[in-house]
C-alpha positions in Angstrom: 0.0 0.0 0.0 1.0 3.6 -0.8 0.8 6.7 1.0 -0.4 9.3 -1.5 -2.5 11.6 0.6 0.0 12.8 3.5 1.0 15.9 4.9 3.5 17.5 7.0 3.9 20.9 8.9 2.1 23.5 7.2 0.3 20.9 5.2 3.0 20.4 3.1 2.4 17.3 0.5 4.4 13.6 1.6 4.3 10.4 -0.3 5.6 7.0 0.6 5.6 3.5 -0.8 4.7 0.1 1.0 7.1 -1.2 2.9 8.0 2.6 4.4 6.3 3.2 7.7 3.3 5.6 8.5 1.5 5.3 11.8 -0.6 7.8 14.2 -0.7 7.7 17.8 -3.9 9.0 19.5 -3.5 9.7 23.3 -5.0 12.2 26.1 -2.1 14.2 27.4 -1.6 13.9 31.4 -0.1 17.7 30.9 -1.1 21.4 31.1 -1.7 23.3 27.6 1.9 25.0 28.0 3.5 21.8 28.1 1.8 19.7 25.0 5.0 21.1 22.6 7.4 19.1 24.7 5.6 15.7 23.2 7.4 17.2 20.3 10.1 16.0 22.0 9.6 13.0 23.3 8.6 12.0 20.3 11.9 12.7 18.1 14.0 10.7 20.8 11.6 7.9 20.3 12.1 7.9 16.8 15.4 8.6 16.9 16.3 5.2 19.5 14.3 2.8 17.4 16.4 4.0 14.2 19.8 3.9 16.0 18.7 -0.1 16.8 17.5 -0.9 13.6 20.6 0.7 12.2 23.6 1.2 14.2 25.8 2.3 11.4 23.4 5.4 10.1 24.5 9.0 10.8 21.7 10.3 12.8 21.0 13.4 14.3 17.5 15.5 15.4 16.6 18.6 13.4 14.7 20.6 15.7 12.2 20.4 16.7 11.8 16.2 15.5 12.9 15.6 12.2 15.3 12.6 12.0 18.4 13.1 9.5 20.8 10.5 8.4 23.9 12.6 7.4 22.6 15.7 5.8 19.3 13.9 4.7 15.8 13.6 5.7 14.9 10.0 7.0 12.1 10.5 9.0 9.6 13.5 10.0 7.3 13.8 12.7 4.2 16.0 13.3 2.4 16.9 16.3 -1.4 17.9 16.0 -3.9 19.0 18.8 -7.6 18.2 18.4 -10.1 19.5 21.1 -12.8 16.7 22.4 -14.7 16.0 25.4 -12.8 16.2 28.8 -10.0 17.9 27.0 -7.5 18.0 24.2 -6.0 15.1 22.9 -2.7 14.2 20.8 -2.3 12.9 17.4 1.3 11.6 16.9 2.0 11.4 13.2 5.4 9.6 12.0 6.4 8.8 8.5 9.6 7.2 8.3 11.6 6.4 4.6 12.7 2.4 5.0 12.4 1.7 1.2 11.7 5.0 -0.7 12.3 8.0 -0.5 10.4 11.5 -1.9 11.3 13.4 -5.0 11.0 16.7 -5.8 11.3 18.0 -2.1 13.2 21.6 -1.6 15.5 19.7 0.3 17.7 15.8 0.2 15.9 12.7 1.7 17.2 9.7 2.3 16.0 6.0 3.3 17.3 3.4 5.9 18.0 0.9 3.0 21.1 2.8 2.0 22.8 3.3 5.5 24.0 -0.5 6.6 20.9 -1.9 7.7 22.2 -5.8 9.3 18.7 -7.4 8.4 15.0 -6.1 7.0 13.2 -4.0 8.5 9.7 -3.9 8.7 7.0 -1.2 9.3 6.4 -3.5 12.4 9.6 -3.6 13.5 9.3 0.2 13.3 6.5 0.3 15.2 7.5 -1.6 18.3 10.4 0.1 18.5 8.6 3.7 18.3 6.1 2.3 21.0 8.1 1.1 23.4 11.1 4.2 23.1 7.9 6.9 23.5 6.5 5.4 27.1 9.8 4.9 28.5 10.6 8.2 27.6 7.0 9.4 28.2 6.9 7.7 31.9 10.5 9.7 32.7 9.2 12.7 31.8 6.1 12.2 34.2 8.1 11.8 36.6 11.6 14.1 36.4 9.8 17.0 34.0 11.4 17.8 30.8 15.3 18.7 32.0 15.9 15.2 30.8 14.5 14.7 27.7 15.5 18.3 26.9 19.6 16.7 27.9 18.7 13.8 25.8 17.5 16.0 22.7 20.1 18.1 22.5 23.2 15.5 22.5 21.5 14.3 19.4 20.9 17.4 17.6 22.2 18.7 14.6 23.6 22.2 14.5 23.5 23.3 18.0 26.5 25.9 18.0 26.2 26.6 14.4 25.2 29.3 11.6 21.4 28.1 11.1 18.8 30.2 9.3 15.1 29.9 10.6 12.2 30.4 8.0 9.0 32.2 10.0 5.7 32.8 8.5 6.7 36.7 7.9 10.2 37.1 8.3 13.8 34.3 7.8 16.4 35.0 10.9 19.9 34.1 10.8 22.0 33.1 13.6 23.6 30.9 15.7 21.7 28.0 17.3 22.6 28.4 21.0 20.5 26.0 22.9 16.8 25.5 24.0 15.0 26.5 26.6 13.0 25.4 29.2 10.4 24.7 27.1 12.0 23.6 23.8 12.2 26.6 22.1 15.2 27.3 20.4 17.3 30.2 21.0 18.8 31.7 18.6 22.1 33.9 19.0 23.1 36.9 16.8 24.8 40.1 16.7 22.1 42.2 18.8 21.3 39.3 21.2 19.2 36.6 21.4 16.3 35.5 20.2 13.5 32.9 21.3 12.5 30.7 18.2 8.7 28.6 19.2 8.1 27.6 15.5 9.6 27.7 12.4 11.7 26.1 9.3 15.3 25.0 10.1 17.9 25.2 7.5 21.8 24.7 8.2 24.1 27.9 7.1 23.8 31.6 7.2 21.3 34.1 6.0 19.4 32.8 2.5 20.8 29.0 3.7 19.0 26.3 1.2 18.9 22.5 2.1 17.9 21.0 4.8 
């Protein structure tokens, strides 16, 4: 089966083939509002630890907020929906991860995990265990110790942190240099006159008018 009909942030158009993985995870958040972007998060790190298993030779890293690069490619991307409903908001995890395909014609590279040493097949299954049982162990420590460690766990992961990045907003692109995150995930972003606190946006590596990833 192929996926024709998905989306990622700002609804932007993602195809994969069978044999690549595509799931959705429904929950009810145990959180307050202010605190739903850290599943962001979470999330990446899951994603992240069941690729690094499934293939321990692939270069990975974590473009903030959670898409999952191998090298200077897109492997995997992430998005994080709120939907209101009786008793309260709920989640909807979407993952799409390249295991056999990858997308054309994307302002940016992809890659998939076929082409970075994988020791045996992997399945969507496979995938999907892995993602499961990664997101409640890190779901359950973040219950309990807050989001200091998932937040030390992101960032030895990530890619550029202490680098040139430029950020792509809805009505403006800032350049800078990615210091670090804050206490609630968002990035902040160092420059000449200061810093800056990033909550959303487009990440691509290199100065002002950076293309790529």
């Amino acid at each position: 089966m192929r996926q024709t009909a998905g989306y990622g942030r700002r609804g932007r158009h993602w195809e994969q083939d069978s044999g690549d993985f595509a799931g959705s995870l429904l929950f009810t958040p145990d959180a307050p509002r202010d605190r739903l972007g850290q599943f962001s998060f979470i999330a990446a790190l899951a994603v992240y630890e069941a690729l690094a298993g499934l293939a321990p030779k692939a270069r990975l890293k974590i473009k903030w907020p959670n898409d999952i690069l191998a090298g200077k490619a897109k492997l995997a991307g992430l998005l994080l929906e709120m939907v209101e409903a009786a008793g309260g908001p709920k989640l909807i995890l979407g993952i799409g991860v390249n295991i056999v395909s990858k997308p054309a014609d994307l302002p940016y590279p992809a890659t998939r995990l076929l082409d970075h040493g994988l020791p045996g097949p992997v399945t969507p299954a496979d995938l999907a265990a892995a993602i499961d049982r990664n997101f409640w162990a890190h779901h359950d420590r973040w219950g309990d110790q807050g989001f200091a460690p998932v937040r030390a766990a992101w960032l030895t992961r990530a890619a550029g942190v202490g680098e040139a990045i430029t950020v792509r907003l809805p009505t403006e692109t800032v350049s800078g240099i990615f210091e670090d995150l804050d206490e609630s995930g968002a990035l902040i972003l160092r420059f000449s006159g200061g810093t800056r606190i990033i909550n959303a946006g487009d990440v691509y590596f290199g100065g002002a008018g950076a293309n790529g990833n």
